[in-house]
MIKEPA-564753 format. One record per atom (N, C-alpha, C): atom name; x, y, z; residue number from 1; residue in three letters. Coordinates in steps of 0.001 Angstrom, whole numbers, padded with zeros to 6 digits, always signed. Example, Ala and Ser with C-alpha at 12.3 -4.5 7.8 and 13.67 -1.06 7.14 Angstrom:
<atoms>
N;+013190;-005690;+007800;1;ALA;
CA;+012300;-004500;+007800;1;ALA;
C;+013200;-003300;+007800;1;ALA;
N;+012850;-002250;+007080;2;SER;
CA;+013670;-001060;+007140;2;SER;
C;+012900;+000030;+007870;2;SER;
</atoms>
This chain:
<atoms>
N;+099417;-123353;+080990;1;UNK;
CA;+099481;-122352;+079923;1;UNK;
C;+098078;-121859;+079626;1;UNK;
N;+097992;-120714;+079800;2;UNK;
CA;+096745;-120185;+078831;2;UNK;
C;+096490;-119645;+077711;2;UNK;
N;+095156;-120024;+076914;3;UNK;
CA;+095409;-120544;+075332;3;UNK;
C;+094018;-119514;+074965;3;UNK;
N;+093946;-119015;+074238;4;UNK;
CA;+092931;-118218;+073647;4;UNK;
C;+092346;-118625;+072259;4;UNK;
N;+091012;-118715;+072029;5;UNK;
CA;+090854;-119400;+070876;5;UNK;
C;+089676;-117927;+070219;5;UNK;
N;+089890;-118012;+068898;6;UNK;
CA;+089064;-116379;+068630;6;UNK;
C;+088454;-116927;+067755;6;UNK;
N;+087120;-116496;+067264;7;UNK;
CA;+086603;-117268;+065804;7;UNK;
C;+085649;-116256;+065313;7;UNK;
N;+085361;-116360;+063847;8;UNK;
CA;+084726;-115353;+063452;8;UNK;
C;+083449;-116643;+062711;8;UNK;
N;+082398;-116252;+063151;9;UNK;
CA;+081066;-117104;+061973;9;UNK;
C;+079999;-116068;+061750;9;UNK;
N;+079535;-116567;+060869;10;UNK;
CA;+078572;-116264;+060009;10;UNK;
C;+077506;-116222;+060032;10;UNK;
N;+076998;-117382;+060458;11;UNK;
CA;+075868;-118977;+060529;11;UNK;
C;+075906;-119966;+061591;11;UNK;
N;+077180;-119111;+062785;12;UNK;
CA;+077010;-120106;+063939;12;UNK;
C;+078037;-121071;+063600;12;UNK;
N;+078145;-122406;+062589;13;UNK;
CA;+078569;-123445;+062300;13;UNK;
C;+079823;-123433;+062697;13;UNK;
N;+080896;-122049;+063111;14;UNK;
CA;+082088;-122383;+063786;14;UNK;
C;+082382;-122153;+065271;14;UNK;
N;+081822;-121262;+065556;15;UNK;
CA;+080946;-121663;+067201;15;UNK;
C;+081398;-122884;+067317;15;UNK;
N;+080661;-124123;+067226;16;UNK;
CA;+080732;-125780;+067430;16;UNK;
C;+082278;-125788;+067442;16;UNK;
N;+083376;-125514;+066423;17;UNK;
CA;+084512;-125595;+065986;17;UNK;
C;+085212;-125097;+066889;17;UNK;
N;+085198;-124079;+067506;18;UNK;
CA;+086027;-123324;+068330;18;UNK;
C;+086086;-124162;+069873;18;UNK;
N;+084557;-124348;+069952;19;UNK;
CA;+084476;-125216;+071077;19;UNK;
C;+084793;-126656;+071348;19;UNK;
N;+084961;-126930;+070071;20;UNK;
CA;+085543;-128359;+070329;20;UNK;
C;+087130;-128094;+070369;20;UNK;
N;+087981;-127045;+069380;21;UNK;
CA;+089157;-126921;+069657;21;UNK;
C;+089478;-126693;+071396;21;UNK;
N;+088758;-126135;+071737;22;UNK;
CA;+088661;-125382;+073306;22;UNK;
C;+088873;-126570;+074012;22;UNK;
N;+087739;-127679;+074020;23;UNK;
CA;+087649;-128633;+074821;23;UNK;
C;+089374;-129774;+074253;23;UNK;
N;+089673;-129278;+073292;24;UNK;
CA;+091071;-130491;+073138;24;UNK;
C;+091810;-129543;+073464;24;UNK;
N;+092335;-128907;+073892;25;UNK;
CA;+093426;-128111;+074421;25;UNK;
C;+093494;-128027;+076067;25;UNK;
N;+091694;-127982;+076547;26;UNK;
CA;+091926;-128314;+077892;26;UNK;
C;+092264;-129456;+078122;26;UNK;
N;+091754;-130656;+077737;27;UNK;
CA;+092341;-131967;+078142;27;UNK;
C;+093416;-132332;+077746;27;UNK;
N;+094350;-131373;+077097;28;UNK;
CA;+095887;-131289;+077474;28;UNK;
C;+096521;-129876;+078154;28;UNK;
N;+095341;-129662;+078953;29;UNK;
CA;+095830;-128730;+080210;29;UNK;
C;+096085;-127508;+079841;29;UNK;
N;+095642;-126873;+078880;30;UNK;
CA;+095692;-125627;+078600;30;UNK;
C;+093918;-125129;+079420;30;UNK;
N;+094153;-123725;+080234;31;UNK;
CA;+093293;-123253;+080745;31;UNK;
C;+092970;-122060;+079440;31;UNK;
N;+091693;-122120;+078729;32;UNK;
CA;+091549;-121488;+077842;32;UNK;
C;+089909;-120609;+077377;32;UNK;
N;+090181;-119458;+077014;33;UNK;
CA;+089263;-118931;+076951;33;UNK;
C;+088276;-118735;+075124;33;UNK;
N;+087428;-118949;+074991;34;UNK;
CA;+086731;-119209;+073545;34;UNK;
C;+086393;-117824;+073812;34;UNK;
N;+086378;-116629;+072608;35;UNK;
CA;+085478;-115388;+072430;35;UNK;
C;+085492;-114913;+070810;35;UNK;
N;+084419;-114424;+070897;36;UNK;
CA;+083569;-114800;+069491;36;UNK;
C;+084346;-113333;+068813;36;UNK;
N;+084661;-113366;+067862;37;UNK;
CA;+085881;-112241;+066955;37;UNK;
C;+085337;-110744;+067101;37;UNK;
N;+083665;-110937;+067273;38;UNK;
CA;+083013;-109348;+067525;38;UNK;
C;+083536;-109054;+068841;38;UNK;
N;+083902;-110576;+069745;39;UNK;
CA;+083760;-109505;+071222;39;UNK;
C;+085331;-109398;+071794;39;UNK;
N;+086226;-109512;+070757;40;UNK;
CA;+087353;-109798;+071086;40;UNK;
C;+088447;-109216;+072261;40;UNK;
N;+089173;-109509;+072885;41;UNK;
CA;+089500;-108852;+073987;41;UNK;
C;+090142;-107655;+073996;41;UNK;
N;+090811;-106668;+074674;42;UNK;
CA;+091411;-105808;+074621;42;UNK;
C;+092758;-105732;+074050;42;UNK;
N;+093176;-106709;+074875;43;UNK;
CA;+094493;-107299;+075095;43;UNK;
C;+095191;-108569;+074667;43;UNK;
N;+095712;-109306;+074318;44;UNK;
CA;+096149;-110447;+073915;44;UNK;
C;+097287;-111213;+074955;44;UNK;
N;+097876;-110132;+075688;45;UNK;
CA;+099484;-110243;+076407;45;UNK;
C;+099324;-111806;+077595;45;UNK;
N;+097908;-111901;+077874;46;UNK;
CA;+098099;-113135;+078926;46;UNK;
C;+098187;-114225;+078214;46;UNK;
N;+098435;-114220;+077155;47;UNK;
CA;+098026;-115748;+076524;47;UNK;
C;+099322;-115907;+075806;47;UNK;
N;+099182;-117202;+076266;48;UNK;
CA;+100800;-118083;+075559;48;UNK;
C;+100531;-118310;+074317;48;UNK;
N;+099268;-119185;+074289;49;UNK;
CA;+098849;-119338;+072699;49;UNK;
C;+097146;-119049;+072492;49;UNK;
N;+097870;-118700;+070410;50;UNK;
CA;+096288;-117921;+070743;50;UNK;
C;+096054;-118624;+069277;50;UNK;
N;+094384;-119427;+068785;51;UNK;
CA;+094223;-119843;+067816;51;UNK;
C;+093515;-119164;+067152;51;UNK;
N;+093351;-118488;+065801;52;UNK;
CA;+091932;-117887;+065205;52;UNK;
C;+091513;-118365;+064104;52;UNK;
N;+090615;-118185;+063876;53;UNK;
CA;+089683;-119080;+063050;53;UNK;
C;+088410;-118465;+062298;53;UNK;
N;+088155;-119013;+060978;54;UNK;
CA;+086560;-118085;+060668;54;UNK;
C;+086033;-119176;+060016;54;UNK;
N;+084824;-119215;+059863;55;UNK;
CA;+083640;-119765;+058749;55;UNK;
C;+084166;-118601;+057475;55;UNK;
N;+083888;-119226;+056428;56;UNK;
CA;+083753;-118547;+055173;56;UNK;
C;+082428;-118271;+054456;56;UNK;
N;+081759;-116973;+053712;57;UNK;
CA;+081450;-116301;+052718;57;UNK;
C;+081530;-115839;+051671;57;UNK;
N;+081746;-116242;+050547;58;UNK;
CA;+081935;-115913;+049576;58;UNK;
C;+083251;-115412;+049700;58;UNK;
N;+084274;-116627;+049772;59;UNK;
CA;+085356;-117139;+049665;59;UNK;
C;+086520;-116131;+050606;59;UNK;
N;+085532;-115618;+051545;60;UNK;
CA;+086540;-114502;+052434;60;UNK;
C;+086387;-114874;+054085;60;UNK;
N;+087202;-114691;+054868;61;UNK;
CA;+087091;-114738;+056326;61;UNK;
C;+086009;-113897;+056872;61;UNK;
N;+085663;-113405;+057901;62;UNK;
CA;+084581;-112708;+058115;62;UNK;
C;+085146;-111243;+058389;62;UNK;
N;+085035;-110667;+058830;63;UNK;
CA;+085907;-109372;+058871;63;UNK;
C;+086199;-109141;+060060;63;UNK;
N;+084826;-109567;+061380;64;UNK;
CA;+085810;-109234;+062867;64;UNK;
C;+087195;-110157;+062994;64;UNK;
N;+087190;-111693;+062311;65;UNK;
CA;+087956;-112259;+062590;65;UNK;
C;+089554;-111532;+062062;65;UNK;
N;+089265;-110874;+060803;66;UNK;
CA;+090431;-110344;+060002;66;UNK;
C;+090876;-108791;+060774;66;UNK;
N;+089775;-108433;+061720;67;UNK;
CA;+090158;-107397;+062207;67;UNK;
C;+090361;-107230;+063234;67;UNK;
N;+090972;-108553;+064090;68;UNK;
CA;+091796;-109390;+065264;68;UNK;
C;+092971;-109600;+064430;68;UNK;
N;+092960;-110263;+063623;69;UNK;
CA;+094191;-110522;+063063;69;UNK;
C;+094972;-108953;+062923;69;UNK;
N;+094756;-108131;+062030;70;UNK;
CA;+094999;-106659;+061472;70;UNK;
C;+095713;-106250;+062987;70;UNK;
N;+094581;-106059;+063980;71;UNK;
CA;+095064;-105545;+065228;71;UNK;
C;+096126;-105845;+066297;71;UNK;
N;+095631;-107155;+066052;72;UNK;
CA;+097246;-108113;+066813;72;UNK;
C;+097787;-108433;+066209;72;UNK;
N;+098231;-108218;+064941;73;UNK;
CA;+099526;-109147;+064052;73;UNK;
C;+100632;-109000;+064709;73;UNK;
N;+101184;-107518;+065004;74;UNK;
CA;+102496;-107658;+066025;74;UNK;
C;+102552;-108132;+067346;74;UNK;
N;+101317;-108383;+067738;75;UNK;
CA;+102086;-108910;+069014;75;UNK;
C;+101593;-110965;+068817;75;UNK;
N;+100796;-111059;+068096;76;UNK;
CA;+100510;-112142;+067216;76;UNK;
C;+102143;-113106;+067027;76;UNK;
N;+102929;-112140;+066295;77;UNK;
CA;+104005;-112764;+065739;77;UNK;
C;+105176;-113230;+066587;77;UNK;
N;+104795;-112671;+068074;78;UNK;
CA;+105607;-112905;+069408;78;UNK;
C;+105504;-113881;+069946;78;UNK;
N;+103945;-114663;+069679;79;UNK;
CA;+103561;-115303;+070206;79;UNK;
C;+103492;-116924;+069785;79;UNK;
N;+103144;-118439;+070204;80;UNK;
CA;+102732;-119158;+069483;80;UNK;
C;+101274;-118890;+068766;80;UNK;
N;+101146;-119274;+067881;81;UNK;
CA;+099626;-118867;+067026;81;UNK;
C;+099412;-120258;+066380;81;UNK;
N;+098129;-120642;+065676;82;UNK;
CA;+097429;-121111;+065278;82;UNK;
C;+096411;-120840;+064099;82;UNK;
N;+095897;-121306;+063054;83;UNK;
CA;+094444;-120898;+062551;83;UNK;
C;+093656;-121774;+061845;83;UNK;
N;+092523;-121585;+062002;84;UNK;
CA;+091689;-122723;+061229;84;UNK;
C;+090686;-122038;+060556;84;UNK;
N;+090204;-122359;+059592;85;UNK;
CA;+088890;-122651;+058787;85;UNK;
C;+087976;-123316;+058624;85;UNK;
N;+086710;-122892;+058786;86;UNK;
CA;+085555;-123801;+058722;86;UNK;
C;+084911;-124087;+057204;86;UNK;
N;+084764;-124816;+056720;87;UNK;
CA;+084235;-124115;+055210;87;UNK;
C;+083899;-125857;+054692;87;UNK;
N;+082955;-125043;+053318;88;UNK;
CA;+082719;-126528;+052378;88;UNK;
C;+083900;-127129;+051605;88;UNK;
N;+084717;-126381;+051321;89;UNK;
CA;+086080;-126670;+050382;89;UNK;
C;+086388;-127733;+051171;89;UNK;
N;+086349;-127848;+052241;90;UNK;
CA;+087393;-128506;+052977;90;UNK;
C;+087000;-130096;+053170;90;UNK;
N;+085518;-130332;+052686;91;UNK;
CA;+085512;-131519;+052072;91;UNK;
C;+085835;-131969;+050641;91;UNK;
N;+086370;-131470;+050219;92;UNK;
CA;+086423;-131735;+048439;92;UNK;
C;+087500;-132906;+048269;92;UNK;
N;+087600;-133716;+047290;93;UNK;
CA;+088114;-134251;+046896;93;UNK;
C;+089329;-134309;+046126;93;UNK;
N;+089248;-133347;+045406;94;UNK;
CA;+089768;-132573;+044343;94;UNK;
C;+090766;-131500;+044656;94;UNK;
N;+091270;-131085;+043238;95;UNK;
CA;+092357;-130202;+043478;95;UNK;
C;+091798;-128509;+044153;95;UNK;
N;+090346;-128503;+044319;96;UNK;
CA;+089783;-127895;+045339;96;UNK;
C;+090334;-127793;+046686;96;UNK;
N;+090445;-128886;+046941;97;UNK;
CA;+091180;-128735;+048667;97;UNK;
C;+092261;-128121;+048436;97;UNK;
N;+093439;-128312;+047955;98;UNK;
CA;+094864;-127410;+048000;98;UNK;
C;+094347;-126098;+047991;98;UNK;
N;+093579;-125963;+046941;99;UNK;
CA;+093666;-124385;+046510;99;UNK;
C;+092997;-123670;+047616;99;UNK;
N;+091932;-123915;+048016;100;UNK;
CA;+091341;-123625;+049262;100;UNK;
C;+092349;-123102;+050511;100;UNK;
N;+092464;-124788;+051007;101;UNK;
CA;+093694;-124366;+051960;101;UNK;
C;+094857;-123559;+051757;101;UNK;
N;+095589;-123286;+050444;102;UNK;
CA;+096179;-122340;+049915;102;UNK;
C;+095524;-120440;+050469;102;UNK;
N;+094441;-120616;+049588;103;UNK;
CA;+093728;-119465;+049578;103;UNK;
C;+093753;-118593;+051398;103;UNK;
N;+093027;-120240;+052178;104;UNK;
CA;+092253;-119558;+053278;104;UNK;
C;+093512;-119215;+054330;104;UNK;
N;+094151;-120390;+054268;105;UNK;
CA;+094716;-120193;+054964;105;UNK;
C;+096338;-119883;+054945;105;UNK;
N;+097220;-120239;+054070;106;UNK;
CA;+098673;-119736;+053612;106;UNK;
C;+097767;-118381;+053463;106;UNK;
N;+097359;-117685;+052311;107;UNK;
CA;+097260;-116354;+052170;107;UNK;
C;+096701;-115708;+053376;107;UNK;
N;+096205;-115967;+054254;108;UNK;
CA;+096134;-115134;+055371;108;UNK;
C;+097667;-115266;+056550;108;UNK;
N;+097911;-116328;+056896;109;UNK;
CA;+098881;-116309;+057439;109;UNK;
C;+100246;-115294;+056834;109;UNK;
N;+100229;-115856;+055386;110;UNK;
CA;+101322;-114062;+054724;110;UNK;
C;+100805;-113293;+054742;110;UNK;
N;+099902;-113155;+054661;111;UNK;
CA;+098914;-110946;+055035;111;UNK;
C;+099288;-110994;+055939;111;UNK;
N;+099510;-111322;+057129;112;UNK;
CA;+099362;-110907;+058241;112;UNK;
C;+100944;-111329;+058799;112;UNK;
N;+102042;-111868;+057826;113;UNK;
CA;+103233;-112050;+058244;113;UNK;
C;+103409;-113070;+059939;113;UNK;
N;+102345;-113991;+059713;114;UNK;
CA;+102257;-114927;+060882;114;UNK;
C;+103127;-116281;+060417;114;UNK;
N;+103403;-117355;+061472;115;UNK;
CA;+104020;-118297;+061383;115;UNK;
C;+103456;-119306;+062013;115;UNK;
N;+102467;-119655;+061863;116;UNK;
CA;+101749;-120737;+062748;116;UNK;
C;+102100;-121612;+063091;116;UNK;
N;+101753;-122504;+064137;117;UNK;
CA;+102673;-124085;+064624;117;UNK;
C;+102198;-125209;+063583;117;UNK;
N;+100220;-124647;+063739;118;UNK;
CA;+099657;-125452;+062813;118;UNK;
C;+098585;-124572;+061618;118;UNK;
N;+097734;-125257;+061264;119;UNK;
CA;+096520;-124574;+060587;119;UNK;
C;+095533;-125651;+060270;119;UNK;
N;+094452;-125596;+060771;120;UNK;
CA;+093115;-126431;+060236;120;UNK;
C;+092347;-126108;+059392;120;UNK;
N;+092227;-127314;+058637;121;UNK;
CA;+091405;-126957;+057667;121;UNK;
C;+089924;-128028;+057617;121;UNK;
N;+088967;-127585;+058168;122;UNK;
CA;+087931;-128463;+058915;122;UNK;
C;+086310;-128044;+057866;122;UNK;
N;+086001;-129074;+057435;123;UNK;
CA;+084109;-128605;+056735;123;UNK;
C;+083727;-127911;+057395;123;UNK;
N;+082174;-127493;+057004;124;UNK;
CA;+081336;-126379;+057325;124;UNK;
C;+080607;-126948;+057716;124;UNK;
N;+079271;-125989;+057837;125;UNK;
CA;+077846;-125978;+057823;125;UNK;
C;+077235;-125215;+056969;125;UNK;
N;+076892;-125844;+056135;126;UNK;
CA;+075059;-125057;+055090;126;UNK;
C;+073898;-125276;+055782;126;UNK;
N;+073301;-124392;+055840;127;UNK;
CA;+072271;-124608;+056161;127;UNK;
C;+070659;-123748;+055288;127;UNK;
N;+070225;-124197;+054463;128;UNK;
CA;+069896;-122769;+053702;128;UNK;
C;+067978;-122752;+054372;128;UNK;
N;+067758;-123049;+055333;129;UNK;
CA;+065987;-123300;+055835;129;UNK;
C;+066050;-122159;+056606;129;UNK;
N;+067137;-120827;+056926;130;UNK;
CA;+067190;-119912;+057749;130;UNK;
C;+067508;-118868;+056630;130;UNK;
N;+067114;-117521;+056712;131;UNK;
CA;+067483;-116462;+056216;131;UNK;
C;+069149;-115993;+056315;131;UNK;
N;+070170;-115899;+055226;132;UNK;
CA;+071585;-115786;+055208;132;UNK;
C;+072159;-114430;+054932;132;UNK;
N;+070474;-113510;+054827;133;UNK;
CA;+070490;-112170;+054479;133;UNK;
C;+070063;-111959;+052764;133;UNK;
N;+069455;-110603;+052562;134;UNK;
CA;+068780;-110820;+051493;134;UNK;
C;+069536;-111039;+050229;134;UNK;
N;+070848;-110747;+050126;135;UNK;
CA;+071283;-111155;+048820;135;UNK;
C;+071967;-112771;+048921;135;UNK;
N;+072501;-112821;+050016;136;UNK;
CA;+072852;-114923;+049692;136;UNK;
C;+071518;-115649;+049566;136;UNK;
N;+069851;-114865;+049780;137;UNK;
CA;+069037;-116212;+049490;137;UNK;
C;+068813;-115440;+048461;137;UNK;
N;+068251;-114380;+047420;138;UNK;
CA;+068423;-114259;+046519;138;UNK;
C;+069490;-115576;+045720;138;UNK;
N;+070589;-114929;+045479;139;UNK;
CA;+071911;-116094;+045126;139;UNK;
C;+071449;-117044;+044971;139;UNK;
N;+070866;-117452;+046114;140;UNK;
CA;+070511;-119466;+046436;140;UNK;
C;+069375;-119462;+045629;140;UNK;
N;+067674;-118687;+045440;141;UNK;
CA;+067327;-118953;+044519;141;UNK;
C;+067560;-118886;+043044;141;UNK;
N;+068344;-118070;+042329;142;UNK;
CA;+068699;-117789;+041233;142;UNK;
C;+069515;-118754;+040563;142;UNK;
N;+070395;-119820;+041420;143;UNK;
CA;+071691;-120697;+041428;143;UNK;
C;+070815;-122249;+042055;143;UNK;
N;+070200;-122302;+042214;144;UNK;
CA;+069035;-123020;+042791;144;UNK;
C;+069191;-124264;+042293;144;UNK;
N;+068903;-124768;+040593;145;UNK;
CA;+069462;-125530;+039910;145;UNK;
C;+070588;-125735;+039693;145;UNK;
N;+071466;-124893;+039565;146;UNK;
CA;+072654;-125310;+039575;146;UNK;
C;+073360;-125864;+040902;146;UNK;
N;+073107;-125139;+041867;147;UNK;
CA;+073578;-126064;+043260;147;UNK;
C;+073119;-127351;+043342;147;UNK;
N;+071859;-128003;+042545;148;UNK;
CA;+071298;-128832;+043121;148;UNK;
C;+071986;-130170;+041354;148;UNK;
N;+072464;-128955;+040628;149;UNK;
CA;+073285;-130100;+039424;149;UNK;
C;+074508;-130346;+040191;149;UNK;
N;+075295;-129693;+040508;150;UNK;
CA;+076439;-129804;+041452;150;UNK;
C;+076000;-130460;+042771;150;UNK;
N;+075419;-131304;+043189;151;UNK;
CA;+075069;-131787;+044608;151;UNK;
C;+074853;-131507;+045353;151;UNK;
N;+074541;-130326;+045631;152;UNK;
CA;+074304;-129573;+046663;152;UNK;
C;+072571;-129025;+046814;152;UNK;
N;+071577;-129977;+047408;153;UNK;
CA;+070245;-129818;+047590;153;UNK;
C;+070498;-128655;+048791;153;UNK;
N;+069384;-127438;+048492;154;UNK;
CA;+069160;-126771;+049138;154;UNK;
C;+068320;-126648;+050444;154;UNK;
N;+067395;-127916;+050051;155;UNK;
CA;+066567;-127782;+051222;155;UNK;
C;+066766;-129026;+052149;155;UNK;
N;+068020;-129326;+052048;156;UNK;
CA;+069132;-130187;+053468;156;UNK;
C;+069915;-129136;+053763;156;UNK;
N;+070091;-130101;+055580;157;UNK;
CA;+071468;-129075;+056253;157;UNK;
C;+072773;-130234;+055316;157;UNK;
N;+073913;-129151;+054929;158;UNK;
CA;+075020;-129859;+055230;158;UNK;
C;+076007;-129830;+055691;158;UNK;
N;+076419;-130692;+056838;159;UNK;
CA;+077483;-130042;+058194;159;UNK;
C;+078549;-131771;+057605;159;UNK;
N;+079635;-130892;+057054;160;UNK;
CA;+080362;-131439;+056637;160;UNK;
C;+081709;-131603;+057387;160;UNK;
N;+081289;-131468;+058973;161;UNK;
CA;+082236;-131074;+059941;161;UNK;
C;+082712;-132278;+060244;161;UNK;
N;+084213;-132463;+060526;162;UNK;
CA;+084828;-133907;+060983;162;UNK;
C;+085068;-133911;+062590;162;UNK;
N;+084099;-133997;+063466;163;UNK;
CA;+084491;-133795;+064845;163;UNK;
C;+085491;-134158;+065421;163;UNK;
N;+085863;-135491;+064961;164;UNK;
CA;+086879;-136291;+065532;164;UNK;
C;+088331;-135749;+064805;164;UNK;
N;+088031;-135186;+063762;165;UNK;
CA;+089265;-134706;+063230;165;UNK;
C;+089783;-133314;+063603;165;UNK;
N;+088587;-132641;+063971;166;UNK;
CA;+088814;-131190;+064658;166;UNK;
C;+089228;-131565;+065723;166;UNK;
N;+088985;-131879;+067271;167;UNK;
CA;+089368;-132754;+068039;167;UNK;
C;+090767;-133335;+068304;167;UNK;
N;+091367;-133946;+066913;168;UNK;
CA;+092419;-134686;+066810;168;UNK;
C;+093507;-133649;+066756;168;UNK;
N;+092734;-132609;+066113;169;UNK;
CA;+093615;-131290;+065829;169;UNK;
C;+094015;-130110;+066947;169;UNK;
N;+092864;-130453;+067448;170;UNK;
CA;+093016;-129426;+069107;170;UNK;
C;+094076;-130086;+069913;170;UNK;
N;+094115;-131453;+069613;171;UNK;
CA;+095273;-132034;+070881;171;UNK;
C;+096076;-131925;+070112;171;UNK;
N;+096465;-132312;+069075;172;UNK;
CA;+098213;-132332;+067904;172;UNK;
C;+098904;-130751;+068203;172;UNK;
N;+097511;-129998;+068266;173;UNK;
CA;+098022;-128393;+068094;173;UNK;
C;+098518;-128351;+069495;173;UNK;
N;+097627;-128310;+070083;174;UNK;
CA;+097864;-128579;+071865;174;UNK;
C;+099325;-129269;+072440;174;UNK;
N;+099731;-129846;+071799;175;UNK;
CA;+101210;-130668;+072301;175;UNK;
C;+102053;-129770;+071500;175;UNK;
N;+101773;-129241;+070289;176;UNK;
CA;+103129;-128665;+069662;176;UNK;
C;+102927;-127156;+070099;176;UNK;
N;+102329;-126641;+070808;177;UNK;
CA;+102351;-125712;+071625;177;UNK;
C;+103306;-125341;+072534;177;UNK;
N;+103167;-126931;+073257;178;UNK;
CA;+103561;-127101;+074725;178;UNK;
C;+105066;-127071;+074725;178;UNK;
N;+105364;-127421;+073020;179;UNK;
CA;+107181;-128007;+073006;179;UNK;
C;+107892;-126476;+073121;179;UNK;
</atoms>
């Protein structure tokens, strides 16, 4: 079967994500292609299954990723599908996580009238020692203290990514594909 995996980032940090989904789908024998949501393909029709995915921004998908979705929703809905999220929510403890996963991912799957097999919901990456463009470091200095009352030190990376759980998720997704 061939499996298409699409992702939209920001900051890189779902890059890593896509590619690890990539690598658990081949080692359950899906021949599959990773392409980044700007360079997305023409076509969708060779692929049995197709997963998409974004890093988050200020609590939204990225827009090439949403404008893969927009473009293929009908032939999307023919197909098996998939989607995941990269994000900080997705470590929380709290009644944060539902709402999140609510947000990112149920509300996109109904915009777009999809039915997924699965949906991931996987941490991020912060990273704030790189430029995020001039108004998110603005933001970050102005919020500066407050990120850092809320736990969140600015001048650490934090890659709150569960490899083994992304991973775990590429093969679970990967078999309920196959059924």
């Amino acid at each position: 079967m061939k499996a298409l995996v699409v992702y939209g980032s920001r900051w890189g940090g779902t890059v890593d994500v896509a590619q690890t989904i990539a690598k658990a789908l081949t080692q359950e024998g899906f021949s599959v292609d990773v392409v980044d949501a700007k360079k997305s393909p023409q076509s969708i029709e060779g692929y049995d299954f197709i997963i998409v995915g974004s890093g988050l921004r200020a609590d939204r998908w990225t827009k090439e990723a949403l404008c893969f979705l927009e473009t293929n929703a009908p032939a999307l809905r023919t197909k098996k599908t998939a989607l995941f999220v990269s994000c900080s929510m997705a470590d929380r403890k709290d009644a944060g996580y539902e709402t999140g996963k609510k947000r990112y991912l149920d509300a996109i799957a109904t915009q777009y009238a999809l039915t997924p097999i699965s949906m991931g919901y996987f941490g991020g990456l912060m990273d704030f020692s790189y430029s995020h463009g001039l108004l998110v470091d603005i933001i970050v200095r102005i919020n500066r203290r407050n990120l850092r009352k809320n736990g969140l030190d600015t001048a650490k990376v934090h890659d709150t990514r569960d490899w083994a759980a992304i991973e775990a998720w590429g093969r679970e997704t990967a078999k309920l594909a196959l059924q």
